[in-house]
C-alpha positions as CSV (number, residue, x, y, z in Angstrom):
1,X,-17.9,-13.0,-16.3
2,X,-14.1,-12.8,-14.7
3,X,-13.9,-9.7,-12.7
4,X,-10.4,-8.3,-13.0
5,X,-7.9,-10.4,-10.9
6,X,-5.4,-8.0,-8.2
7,X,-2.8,-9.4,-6.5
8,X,-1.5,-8.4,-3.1
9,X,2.1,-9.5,-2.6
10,X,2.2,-8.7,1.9
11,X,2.3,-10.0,4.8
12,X,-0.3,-11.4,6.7
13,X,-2.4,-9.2,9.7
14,X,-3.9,-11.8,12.4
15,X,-5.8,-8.8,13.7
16,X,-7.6,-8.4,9.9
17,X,-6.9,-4.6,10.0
18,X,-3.7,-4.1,8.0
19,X,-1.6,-6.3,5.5
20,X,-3.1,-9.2,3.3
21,X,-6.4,-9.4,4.7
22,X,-7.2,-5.3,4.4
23,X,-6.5,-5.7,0.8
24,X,-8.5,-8.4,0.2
25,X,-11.5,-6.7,1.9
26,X,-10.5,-3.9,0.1
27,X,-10.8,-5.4,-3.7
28,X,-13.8,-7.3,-2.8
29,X,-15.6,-4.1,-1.8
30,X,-14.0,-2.7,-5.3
31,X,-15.5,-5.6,-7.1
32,X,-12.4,-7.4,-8.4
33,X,-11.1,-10.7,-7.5
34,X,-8.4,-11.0,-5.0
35,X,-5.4,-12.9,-4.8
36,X,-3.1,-13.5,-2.6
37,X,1.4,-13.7,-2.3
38,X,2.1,-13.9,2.0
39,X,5.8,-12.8,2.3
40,X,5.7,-13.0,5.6
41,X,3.5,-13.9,9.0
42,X,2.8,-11.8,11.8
43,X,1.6,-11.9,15.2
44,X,-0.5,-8.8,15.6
45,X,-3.6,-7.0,17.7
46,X,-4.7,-3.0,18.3
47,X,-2.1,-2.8,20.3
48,X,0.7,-3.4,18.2
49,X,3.0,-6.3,16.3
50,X,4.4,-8.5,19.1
51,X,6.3,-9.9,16.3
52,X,6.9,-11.7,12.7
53,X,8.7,-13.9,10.4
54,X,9.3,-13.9,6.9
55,X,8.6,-17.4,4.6
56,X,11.4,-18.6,3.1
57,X,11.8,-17.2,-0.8
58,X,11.3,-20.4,-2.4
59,X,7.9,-20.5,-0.6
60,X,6.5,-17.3,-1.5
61,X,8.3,-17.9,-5.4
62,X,6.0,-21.0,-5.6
63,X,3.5,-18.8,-4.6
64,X,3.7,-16.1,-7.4
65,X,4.9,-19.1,-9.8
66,X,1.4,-20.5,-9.1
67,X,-0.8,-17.6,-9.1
68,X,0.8,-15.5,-12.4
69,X,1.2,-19.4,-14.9
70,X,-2.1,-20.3,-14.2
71,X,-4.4,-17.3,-13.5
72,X,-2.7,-14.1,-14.5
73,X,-3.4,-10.4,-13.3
74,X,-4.4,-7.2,-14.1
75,X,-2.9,-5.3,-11.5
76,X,-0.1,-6.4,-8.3
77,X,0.1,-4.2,-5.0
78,X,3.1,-4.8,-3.0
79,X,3.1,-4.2,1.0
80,X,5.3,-5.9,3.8
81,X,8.4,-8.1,2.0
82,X,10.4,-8.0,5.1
83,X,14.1,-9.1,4.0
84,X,16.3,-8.2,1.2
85,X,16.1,-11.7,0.0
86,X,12.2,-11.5,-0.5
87,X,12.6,-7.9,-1.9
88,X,14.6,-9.4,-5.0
89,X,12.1,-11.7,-5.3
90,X,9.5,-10.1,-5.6
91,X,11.1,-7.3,-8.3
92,X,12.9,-9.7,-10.1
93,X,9.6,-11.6,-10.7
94,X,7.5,-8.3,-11.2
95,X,10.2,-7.3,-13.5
96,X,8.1,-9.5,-16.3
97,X,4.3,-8.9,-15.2
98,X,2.9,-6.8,-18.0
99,X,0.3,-4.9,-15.4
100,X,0.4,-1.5,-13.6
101,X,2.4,-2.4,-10.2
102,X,1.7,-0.4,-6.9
103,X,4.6,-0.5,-4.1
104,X,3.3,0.7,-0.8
105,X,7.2,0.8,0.7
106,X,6.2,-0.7,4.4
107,X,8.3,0.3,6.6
108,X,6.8,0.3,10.4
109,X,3.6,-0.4,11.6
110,X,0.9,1.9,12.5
111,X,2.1,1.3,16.3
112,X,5.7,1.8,15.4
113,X,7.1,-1.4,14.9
114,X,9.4,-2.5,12.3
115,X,8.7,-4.5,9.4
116,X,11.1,-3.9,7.3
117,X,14.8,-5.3,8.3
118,X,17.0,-1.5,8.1
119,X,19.3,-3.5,5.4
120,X,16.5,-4.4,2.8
121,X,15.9,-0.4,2.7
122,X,18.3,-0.2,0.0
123,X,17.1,-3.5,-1.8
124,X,13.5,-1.8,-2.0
125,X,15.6,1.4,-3.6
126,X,17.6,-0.1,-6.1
127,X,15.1,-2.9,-7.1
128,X,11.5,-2.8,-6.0
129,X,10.8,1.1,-7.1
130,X,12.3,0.7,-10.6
131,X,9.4,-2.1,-11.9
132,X,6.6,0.4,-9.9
133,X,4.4,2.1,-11.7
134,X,3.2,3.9,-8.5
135,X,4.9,4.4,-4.9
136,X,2.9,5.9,-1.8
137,X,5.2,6.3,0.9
138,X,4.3,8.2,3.8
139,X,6.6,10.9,5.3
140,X,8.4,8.7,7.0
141,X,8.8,6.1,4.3
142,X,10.1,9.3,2.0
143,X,12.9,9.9,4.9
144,X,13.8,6.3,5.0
145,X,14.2,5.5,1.0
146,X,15.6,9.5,0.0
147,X,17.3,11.0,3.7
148,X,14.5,13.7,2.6
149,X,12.5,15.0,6.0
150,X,9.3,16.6,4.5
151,X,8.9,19.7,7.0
152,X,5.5,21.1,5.6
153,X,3.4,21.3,2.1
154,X,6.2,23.3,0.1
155,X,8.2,20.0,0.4
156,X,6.1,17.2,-1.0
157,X,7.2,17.9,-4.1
158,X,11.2,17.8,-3.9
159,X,10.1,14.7,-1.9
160,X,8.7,13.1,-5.2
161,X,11.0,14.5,-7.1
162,X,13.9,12.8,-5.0
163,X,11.7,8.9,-5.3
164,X,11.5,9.8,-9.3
165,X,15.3,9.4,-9.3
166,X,14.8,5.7,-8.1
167,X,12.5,5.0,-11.2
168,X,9.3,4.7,-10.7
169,X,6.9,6.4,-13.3
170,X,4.5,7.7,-10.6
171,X,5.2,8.6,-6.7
172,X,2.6,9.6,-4.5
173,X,3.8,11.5,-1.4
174,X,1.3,11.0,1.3
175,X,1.1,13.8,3.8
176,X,-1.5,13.4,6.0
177,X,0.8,13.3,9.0
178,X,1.4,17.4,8.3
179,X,-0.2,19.3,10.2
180,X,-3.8,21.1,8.4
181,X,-5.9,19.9,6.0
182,X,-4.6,16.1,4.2
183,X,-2.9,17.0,1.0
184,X,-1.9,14.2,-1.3
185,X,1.2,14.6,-4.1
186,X,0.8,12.6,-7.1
187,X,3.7,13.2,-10.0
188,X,5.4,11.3,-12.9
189,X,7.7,14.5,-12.8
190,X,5.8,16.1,-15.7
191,X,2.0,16.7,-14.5
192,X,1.3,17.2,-10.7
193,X,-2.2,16.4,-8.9
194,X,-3.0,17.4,-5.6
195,X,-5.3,15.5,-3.6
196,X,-7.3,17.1,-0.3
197,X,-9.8,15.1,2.0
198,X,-11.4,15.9,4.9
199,X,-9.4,15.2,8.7
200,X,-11.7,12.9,10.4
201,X,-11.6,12.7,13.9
202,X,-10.8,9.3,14.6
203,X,-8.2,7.3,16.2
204,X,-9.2,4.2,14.6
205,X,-7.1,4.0,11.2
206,X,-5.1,0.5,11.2
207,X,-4.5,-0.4,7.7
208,X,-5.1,2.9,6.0
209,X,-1.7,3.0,3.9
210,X,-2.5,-0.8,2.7
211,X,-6.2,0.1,1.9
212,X,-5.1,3.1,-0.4
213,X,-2.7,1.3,-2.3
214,X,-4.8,-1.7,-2.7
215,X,-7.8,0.6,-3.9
216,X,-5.5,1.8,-6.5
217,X,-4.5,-1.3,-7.9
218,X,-7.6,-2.3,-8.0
219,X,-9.1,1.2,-9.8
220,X,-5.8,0.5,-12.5
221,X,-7.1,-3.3,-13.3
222,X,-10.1,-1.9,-14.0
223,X,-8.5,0.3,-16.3
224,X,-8.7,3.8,-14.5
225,X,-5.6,6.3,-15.5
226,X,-3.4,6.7,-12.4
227,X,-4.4,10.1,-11.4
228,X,-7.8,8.7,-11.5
229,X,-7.2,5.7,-9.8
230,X,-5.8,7.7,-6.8
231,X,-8.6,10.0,-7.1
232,X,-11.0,7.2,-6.3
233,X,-8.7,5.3,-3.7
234,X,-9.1,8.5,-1.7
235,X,-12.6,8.6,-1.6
236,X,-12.9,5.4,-0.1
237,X,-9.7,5.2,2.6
238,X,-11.7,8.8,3.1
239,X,-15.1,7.2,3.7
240,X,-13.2,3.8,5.8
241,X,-11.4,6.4,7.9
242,X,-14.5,7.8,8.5
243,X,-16.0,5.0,9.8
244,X,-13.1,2.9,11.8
245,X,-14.1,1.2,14.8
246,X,-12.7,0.5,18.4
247,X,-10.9,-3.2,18.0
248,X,-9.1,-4.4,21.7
249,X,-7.9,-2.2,24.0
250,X,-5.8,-0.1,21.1
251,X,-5.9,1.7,17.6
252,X,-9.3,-0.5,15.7
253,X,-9.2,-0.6,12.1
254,X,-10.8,1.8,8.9
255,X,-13.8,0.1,7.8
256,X,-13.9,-1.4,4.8
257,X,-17.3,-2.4,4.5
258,X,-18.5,1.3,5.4
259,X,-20.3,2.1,1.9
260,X,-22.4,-1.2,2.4
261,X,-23.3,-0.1,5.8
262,X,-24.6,3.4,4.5
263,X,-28.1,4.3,4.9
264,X,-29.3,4.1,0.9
265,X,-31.1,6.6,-0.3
């Protein structure tokens, strides 16, 4: 049998621990069949991105061209698109895929480097959230798309609130850069979920924000409801957090692999 087919629309990591190739690792440890859209090239290590460029549109339109008349998905994740250009692109084409479609709004890299040129901010606004059926920004994402500065807890919620306005049906307000215990915000503006995990002690999380979103997408081609789908994306950026390891002389990568490499039993 076909597993479900995911598509990751990114750019590509040559360290492995973020961008195309942490969601492919990611949906082949969920079990569903990868597929893959590269928006844009970087050069990249633990120790930061020493730089990228983007493909030119009609390259990565042959790409989804090829990919959605011939094979079809169940489910898209979005992550690095780089220039306004490839941000129109990528929604006007997503504008007609009849699946669940989750945005991870890239902004910066876990090291701080942009990857995200400061006029396509706008572009992923006005076009990419409106064909989203889920966004998971970060804090800092929520500042750059709303001017909205999440100070503690009480403000995840005006912070969704603020991304609804843009149109996508779900946002998801990450806030594990508060200070305390993670808390996740999940609304469509009607029900609310709230999602805890435990703080691991680790420095080693390249590629979480790209692991999460690609664990939903794969969780929604398998048919799970949203809430549920985030419910089990946490469980297992939880469990890869848990078990990142040193990479180079900087910030190593979340493990995807880590529930092969558990002890059974």
């Amino acid at each position: 049998m076909t597993p479900p087919r995911v598509l990751t629309i990114a750019g590509s990591d040559s360290g492995g621990g973020a961008g195309i190739q942490a969601d492919l690792k990611t949906m082949l440890a969920h079990g569903v069949h990868g597929m893959s859209v590269i928006a844009a090239v970087t050069a990249q290590n633990s120790l930061g991105v020493q730089g990228y460029w983007e493909l030119p549109p009609e390259a990565v339109r042959a790409q989804l061209d090829s990919v959605l008349g011939d094979i079809g998905v169940q489910a898209v994740k979005t992550g690095m698109l780089a220039s306004p250009a490839l941000v129109a692109l990528v929604a006007e084409v997503l504008a007609g895929v009849d699946a669940p479609v989750v945005v991870d709004p890239v902004g910066v890299s876990k090291h701080g480097d942009s990857l995200l040129a400061p006029e396509a901010v706008q572009t992923v606004a006005s076009r990419l959230l409106p064909v989203a059926t889920v966004v998971t920004p970060n804090l800092w994402e929520v500042e750059q798309l709303t001017s909205f500065k999440v100070e503690d807890e009480d403000d995840l919620r005006p912070a969704a609130d603020a991304l609804l306005e843009l149109g996508p049906a779900w946002v998801l307000v990450k806030g594990g850069h508060l200070p305390g215990a993670p808390v996740d915000l999940l609304t469509d503006g009607v029900q609310e979920f709230r999602y805890t995990a435990e703080r691991h002690d680790n420095r080693h999380t390249h590629g979480t924000g790209c692991t999460l979103a690609s664990a939903m997408a794969s969780h929604l081609a398998m048919g799970a409801s949203v809430p549920d789908a985030v419910a089990r994306a946490k469980e297992y950026v939880t469990g890869a957090i848990a078990h990142g390891f040193p990479l180079g002389a900087g910030i190593g990568p979340v493990d995807h692999a880590w529930r092969w490499r558990e002890p059974a039993g």
